[in-house]
PyMOL Python script that loads the backbone (N, CA, C, O; Angstrom):
from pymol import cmd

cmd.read_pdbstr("""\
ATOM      1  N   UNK A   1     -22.264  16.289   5.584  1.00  0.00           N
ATOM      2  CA  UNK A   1     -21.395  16.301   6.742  1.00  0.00           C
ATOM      3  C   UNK A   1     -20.054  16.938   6.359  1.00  0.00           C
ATOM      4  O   UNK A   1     -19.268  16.618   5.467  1.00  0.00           O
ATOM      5  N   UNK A   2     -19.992  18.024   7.358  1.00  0.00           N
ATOM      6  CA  UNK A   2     -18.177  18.270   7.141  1.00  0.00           C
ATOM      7  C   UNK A   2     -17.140  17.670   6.700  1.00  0.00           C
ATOM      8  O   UNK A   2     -16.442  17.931   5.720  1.00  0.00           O
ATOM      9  N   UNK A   3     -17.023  16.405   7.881  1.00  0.00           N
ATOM     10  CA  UNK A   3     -16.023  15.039   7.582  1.00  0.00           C
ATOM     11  C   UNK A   3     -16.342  14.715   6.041  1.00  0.00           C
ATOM     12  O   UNK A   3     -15.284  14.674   5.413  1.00  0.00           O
ATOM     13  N   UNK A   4     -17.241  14.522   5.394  1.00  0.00           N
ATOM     14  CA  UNK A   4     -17.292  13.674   3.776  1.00  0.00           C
ATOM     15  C   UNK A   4     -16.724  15.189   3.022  1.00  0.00           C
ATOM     16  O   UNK A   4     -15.800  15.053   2.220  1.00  0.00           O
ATOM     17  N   UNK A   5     -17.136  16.284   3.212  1.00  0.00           N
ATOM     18  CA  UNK A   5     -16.683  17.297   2.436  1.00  0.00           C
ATOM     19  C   UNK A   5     -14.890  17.387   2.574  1.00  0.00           C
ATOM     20  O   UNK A   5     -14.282  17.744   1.565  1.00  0.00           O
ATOM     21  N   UNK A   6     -14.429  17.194   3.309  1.00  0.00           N
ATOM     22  CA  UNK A   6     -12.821  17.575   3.502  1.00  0.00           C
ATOM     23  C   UNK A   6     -12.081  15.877   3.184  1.00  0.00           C
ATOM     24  O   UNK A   6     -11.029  15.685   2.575  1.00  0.00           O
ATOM     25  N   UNK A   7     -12.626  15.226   3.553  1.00  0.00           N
ATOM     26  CA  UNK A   7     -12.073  13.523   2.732  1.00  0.00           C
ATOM     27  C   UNK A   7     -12.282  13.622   1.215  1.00  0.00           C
ATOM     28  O   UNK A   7     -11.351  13.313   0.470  1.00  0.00           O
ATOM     29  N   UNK A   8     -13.296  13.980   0.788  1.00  0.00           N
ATOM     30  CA  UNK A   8     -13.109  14.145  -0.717  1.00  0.00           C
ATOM     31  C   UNK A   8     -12.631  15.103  -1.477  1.00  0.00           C
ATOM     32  O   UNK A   8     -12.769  15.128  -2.700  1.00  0.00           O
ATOM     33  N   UNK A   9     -11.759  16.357  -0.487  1.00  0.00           N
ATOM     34  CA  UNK A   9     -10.979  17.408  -1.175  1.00  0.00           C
ATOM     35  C   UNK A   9     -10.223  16.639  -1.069  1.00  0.00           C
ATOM     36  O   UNK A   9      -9.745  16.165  -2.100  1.00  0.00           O
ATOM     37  N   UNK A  10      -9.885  16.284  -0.095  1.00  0.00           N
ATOM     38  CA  UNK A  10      -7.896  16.136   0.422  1.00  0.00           C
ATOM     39  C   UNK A  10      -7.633  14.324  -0.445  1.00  0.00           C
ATOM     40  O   UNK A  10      -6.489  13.943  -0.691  1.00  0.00           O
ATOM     41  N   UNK A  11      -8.516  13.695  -0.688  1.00  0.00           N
ATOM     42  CA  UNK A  11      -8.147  12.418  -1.414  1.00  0.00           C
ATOM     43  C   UNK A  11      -7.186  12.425  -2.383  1.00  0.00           C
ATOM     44  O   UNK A  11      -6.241  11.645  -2.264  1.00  0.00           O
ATOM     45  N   UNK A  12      -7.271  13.401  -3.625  1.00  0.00           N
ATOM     46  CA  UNK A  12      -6.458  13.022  -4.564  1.00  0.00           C
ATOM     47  C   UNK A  12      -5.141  13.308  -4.033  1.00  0.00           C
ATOM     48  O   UNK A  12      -4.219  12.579  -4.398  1.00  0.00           O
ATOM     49  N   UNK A  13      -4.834  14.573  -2.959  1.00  0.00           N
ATOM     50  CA  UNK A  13      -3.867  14.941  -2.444  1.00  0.00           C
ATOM     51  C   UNK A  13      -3.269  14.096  -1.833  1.00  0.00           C
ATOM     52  O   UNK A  13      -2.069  14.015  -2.096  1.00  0.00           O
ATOM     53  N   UNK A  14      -3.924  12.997  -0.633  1.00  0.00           N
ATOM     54  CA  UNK A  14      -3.107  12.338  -0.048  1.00  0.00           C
ATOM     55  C   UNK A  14      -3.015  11.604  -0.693  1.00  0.00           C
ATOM     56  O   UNK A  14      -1.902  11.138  -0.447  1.00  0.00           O
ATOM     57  N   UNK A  15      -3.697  10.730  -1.956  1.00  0.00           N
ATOM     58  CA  UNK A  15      -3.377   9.503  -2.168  1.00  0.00           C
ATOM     59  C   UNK A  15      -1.915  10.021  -3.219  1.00  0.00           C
ATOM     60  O   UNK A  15      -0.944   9.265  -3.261  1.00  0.00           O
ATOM     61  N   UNK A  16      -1.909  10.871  -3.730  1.00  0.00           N
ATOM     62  CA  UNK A  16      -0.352  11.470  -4.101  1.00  0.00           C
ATOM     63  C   UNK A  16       0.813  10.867  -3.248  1.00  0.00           C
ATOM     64  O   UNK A  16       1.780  10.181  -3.578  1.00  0.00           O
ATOM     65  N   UNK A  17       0.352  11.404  -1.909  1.00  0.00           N
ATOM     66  CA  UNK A  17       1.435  12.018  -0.833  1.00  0.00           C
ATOM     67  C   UNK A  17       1.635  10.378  -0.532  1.00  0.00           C
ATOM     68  O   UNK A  17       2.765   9.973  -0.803  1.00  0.00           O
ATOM     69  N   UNK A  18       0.789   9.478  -0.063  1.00  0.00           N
ATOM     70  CA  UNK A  18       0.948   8.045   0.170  1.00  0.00           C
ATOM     71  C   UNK A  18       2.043   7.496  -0.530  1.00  0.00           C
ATOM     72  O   UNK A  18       3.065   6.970  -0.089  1.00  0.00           O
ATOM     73  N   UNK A  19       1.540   7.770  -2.105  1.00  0.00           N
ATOM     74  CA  UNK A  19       2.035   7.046  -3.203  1.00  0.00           C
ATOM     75  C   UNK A  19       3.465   6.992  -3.219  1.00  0.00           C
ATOM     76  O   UNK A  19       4.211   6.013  -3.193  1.00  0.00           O
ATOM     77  N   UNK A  20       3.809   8.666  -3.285  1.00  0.00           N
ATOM     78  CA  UNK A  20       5.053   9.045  -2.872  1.00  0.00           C
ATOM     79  C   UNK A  20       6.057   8.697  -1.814  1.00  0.00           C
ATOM     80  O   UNK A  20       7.277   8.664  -1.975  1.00  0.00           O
ATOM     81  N   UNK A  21       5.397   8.442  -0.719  1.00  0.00           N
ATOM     82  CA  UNK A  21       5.755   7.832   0.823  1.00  0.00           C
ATOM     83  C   UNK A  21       5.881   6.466   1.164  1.00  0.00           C
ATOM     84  O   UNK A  21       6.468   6.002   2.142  1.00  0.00           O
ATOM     85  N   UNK A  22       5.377   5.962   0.415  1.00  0.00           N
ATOM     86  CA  UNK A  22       5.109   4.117   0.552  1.00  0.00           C
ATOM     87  C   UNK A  22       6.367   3.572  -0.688  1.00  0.00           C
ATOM     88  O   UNK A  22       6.499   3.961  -1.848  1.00  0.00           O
ATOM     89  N   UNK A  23       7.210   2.499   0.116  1.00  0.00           N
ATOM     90  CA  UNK A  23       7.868   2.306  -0.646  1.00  0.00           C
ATOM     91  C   UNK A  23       7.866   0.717  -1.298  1.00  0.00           C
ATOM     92  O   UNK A  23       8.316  -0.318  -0.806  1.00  0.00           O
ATOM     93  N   UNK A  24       7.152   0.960  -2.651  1.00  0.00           N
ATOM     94  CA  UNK A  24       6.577   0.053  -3.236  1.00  0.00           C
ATOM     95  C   UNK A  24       7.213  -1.195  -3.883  1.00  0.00           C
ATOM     96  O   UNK A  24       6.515  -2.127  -4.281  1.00  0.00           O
ATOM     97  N   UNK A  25       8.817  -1.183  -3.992  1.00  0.00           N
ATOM     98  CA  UNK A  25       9.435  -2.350  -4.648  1.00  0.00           C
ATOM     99  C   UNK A  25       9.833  -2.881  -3.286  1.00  0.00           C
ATOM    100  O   UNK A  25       9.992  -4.099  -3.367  1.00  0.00           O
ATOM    101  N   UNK A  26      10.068  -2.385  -1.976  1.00  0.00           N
ATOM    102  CA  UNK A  26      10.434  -3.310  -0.868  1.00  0.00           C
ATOM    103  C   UNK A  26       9.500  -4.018  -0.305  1.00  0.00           C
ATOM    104  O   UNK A  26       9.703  -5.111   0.224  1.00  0.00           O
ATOM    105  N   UNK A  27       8.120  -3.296  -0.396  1.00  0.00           N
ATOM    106  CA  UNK A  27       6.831  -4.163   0.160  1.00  0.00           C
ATOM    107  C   UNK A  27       6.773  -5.417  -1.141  1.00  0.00           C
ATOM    108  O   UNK A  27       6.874  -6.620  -0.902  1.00  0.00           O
ATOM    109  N   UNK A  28       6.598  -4.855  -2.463  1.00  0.00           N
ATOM    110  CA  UNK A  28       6.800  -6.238  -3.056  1.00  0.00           C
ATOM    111  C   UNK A  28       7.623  -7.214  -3.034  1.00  0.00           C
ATOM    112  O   UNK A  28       7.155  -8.320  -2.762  1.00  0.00           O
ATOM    113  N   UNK A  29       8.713  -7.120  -3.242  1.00  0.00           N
ATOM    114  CA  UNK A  29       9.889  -8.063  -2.625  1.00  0.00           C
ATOM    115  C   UNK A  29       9.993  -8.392  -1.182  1.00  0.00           C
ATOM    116  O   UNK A  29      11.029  -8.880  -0.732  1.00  0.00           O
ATOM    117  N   UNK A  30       9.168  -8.194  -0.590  1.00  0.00           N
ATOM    118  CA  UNK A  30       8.729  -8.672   0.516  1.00  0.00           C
ATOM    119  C   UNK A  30       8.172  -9.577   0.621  1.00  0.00           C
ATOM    120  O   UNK A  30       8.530 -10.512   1.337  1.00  0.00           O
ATOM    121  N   UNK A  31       6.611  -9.536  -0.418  1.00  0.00           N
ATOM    122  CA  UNK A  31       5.659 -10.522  -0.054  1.00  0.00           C
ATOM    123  C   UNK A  31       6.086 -11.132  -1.131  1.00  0.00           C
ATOM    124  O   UNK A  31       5.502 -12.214  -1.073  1.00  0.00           O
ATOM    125  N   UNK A  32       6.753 -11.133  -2.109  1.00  0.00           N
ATOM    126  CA  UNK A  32       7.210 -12.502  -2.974  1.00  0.00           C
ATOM    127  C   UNK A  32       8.173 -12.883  -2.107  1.00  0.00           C
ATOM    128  O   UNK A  32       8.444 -13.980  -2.595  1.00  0.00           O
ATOM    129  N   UNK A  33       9.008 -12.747  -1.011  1.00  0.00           N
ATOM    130  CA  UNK A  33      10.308 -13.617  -0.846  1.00  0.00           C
ATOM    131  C   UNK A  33       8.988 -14.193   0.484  1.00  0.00           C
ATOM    132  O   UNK A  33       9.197 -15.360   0.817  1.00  0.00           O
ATOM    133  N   UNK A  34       7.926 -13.624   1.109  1.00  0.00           N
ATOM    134  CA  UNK A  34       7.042 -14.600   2.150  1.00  0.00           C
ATOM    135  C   UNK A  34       6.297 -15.209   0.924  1.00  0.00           C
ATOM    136  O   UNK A  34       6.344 -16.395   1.251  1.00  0.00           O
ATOM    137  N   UNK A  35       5.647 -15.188  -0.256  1.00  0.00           N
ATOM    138  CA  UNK A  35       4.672 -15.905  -0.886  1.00  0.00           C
ATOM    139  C   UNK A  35       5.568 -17.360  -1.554  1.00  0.00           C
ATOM    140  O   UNK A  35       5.084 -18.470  -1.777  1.00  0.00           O
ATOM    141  N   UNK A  36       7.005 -16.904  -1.767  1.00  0.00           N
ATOM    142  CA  UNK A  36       7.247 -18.190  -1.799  1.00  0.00           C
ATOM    143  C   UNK A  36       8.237 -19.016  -0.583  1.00  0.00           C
ATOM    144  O   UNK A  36       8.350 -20.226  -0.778  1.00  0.00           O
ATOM    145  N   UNK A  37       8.557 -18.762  -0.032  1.00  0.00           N
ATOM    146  CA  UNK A  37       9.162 -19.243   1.575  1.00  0.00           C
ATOM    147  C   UNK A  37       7.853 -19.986   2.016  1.00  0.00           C
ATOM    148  O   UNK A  37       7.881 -21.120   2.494  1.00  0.00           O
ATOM    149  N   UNK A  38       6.899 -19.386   1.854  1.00  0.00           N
ATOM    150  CA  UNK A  38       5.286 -20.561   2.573  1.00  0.00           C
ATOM    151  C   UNK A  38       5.449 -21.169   1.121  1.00  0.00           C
ATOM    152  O   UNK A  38       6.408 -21.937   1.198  1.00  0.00           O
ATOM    153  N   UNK A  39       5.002 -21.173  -0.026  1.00  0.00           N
ATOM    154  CA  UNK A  39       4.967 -22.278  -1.108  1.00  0.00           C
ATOM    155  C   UNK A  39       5.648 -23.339  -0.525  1.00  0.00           C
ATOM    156  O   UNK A  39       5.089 -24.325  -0.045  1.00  0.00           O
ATOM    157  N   UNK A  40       7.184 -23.099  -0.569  1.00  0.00           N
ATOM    158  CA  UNK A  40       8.020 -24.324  -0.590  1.00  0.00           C
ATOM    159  C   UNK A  40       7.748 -25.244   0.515  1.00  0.00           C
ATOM    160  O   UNK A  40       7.604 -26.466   0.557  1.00  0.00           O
ATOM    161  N   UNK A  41       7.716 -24.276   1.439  1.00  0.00           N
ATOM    162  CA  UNK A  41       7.281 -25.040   2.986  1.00  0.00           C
ATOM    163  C   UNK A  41       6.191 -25.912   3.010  1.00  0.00           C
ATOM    164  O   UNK A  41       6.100 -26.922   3.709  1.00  0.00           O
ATOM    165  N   UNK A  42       5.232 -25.411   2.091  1.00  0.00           N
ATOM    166  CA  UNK A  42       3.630 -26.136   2.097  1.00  0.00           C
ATOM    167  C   UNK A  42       3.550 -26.426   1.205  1.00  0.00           C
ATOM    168  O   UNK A  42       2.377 -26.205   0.902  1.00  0.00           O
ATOM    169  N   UNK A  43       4.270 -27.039   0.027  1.00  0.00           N
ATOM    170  CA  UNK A  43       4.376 -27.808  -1.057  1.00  0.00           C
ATOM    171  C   UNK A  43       3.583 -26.852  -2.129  1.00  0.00           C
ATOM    172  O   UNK A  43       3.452 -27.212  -3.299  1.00  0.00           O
TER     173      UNK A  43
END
""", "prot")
cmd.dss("prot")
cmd.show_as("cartoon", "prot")
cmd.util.cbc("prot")
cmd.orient("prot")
């Protein structure tokens, strides 16, 4: 199929472009300041 031929060119490319685009210490400090805000709350 077309579609599987052009997802497995463009993969390494986008997952670059993601990597680059996603901003990875605010999503973590994110879910640690929610993973422990529910801890404390729920013992």
């Amino acid at each position: 199929m077309a579609y599987d031929n052009w997802r497995a060119a463009l993969r390494p490319v986008l997952l670059r472009v993601y990597g680059a685009a996603y901003d990875h210490r605010s999503a973590y400090a994110e879910a640690h300041t929610n993973a422990r805000a529910y801890a404390l709350a729920h013992g």
